[in-house]
C-alpha positions in Angstrom: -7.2 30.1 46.4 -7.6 26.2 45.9 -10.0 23.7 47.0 -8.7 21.0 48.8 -9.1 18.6 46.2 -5.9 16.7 45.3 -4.6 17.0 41.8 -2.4 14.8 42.0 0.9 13.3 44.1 4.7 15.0 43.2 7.9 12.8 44.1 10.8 15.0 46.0 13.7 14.4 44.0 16.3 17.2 45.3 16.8 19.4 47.7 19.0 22.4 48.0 19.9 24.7 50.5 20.3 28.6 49.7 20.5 30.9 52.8 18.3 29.7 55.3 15.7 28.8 52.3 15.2 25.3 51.0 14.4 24.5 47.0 12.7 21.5 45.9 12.6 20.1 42.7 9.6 17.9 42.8 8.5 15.2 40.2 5.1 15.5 38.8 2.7 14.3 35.7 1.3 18.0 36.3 5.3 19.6 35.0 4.0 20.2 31.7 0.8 21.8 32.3 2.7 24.3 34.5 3.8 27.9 34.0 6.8 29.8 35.8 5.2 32.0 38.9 2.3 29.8 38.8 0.9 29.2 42.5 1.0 25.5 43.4 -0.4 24.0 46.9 2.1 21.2 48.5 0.5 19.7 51.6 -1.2 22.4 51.9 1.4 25.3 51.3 1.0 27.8 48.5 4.2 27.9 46.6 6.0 29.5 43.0 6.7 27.6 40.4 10.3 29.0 39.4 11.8 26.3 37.4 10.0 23.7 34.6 11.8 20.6 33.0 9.5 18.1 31.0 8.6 16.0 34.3 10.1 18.1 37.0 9.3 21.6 38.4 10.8 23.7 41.2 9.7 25.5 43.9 11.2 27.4 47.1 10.3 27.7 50.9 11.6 30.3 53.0 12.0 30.1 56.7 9.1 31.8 57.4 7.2 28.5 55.7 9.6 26.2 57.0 8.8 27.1 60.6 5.4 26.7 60.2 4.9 23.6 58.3 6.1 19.9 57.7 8.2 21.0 54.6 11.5 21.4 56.4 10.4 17.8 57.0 10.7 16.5 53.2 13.4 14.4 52.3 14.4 13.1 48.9 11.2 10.3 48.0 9.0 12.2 49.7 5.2 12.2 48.2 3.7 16.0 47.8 0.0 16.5 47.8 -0.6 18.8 44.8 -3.5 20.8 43.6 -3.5 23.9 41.3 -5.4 27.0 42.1 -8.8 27.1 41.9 -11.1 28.2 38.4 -14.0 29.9 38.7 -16.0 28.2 35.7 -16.1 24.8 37.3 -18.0 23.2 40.3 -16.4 24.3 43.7 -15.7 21.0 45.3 -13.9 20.5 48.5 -14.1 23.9 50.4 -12.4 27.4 50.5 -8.3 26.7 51.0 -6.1 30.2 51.3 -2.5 27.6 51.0 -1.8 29.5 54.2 -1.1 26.4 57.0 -2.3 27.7 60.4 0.3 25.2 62.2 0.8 22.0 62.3 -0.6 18.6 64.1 0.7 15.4 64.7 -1.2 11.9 64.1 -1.9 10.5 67.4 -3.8 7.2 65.6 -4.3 5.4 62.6 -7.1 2.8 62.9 -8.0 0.5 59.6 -11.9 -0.1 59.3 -13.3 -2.8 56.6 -12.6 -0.1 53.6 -12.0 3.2 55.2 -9.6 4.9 58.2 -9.7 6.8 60.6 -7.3 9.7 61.5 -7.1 11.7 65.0 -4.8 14.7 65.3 -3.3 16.9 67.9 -2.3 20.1 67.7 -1.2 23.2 69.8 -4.6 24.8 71.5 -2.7 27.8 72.8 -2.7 29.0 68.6 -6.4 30.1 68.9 -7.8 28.0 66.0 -10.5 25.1 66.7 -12.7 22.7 64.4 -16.2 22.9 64.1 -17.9 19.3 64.7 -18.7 18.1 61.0 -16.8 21.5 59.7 -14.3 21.4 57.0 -10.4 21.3 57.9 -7.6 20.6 55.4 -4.8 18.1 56.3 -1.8 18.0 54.4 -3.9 20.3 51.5 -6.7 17.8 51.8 -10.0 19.0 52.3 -11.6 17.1 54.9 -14.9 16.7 57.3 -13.5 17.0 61.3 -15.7 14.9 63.8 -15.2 14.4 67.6 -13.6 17.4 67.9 -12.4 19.0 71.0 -10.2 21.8 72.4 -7.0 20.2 70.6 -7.9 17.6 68.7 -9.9 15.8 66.1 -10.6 12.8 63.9 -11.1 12.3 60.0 -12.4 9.8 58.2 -10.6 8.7 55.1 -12.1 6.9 51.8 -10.1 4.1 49.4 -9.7 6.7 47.0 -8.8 9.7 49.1 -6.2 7.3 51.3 -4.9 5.8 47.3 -4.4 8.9 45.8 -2.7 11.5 48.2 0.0 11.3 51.0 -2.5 10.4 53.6 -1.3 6.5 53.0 2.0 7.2 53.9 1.0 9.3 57.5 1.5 7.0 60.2 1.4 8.3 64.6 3.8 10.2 65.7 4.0 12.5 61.9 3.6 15.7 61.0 0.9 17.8 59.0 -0.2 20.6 57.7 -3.0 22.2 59.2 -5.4 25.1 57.2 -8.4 25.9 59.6 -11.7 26.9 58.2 -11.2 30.1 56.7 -15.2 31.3 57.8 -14.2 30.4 62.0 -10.9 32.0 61.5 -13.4 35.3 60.7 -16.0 34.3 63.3 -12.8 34.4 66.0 -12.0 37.9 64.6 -14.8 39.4 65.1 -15.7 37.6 67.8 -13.0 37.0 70.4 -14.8 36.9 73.5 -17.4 34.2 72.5 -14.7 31.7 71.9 -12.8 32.1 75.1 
């Protein structure tokens, strides 16, 4: 369980392929604090900590994950979003994340304001899942407020900090993200099918 609140930003600094599964060693200030089959988020994704160096730490995505996320997407250089699971004696910033991505969206727009930016997405309405206007989403494992929401898309609004210190700086139109739908509609659609039709 994690938060949506950004830990910090991992380097890609290999890739291997093993079957049809891919490993990442991934360069990170957080290596140290780790532990082997400790769960880590990556844009989002809930992964195992397998391997620890002093500075480096690897971690492995089956097809299953690859499929239905922008990991396959990594190349060597490219910036992680990271956050450790969730402790329960500390404030709960950010909202409930499972590290399960829904599917994934594409940037339609990147507009720079005087000290913010904005963000719209677009993703596949035929998958069932929706934002809530002002709801909670989380974008490449950032936990985010959606506004001008519709059917299939929807726009965020990003602060200095947020923008500085995660991936969000390097997502320009036309990329891909990891999306993680509010876990409490998810239920609401469960339970009741009919009313979001």
């Amino acid at each position: 369980m994690f938060t949506g609140i950004i830990e910090s930003v991992g380097e890609v600094r290999q890739i291997e392929l093993q079957g049809t599964n891919l490993t990442f060693t991934i360069a990170s200030p957080l290596a140290p604090e780790l532990k082997v089959d400790q769960s880590l988020s990556h844009n989002g994704v809930c992964l195992t900590v397998t391997d620890i160096t002093a500075d480096t730490y690897k971690v492995t995505a089956i097809q299953e994950t690859l499929s239905k996320t922008n990991l396959g997407k990594l190349t060597i250089g490219s910036k992680v979003n990271l956050e450790r699971c969730m402790q329960l004696n500390g404030r709960f910033d950010g909202h409930i994340v499972q590290g399960h991505v829904d599917q994934t969206g594409i940037c339609t727009q990147v507009q720079e304001l005087d000290g913010s930016w904005l963000f719209d997405f677009e993703y596949e309405a035929t998958s069932g899942n929706f934002t809530v206007e002002k709801g909670s989403i989380c974008v490449n494992g950032v936990s985010l407020t959606a506004f001008n929401s519709t059917n299939n898309t929807f726009r965020v609004a990003i602060i200095p900090y947020t923008f500085t210190h995660t991936n969000f700086h390097e997502i320009k139109k036309g990329d891909t993200v990891n999306l993680e739908f509010d876990i409490i509609g998810k239920y609401l659609m469960r339970m009741l099918p009919d009313r979001f039709k």
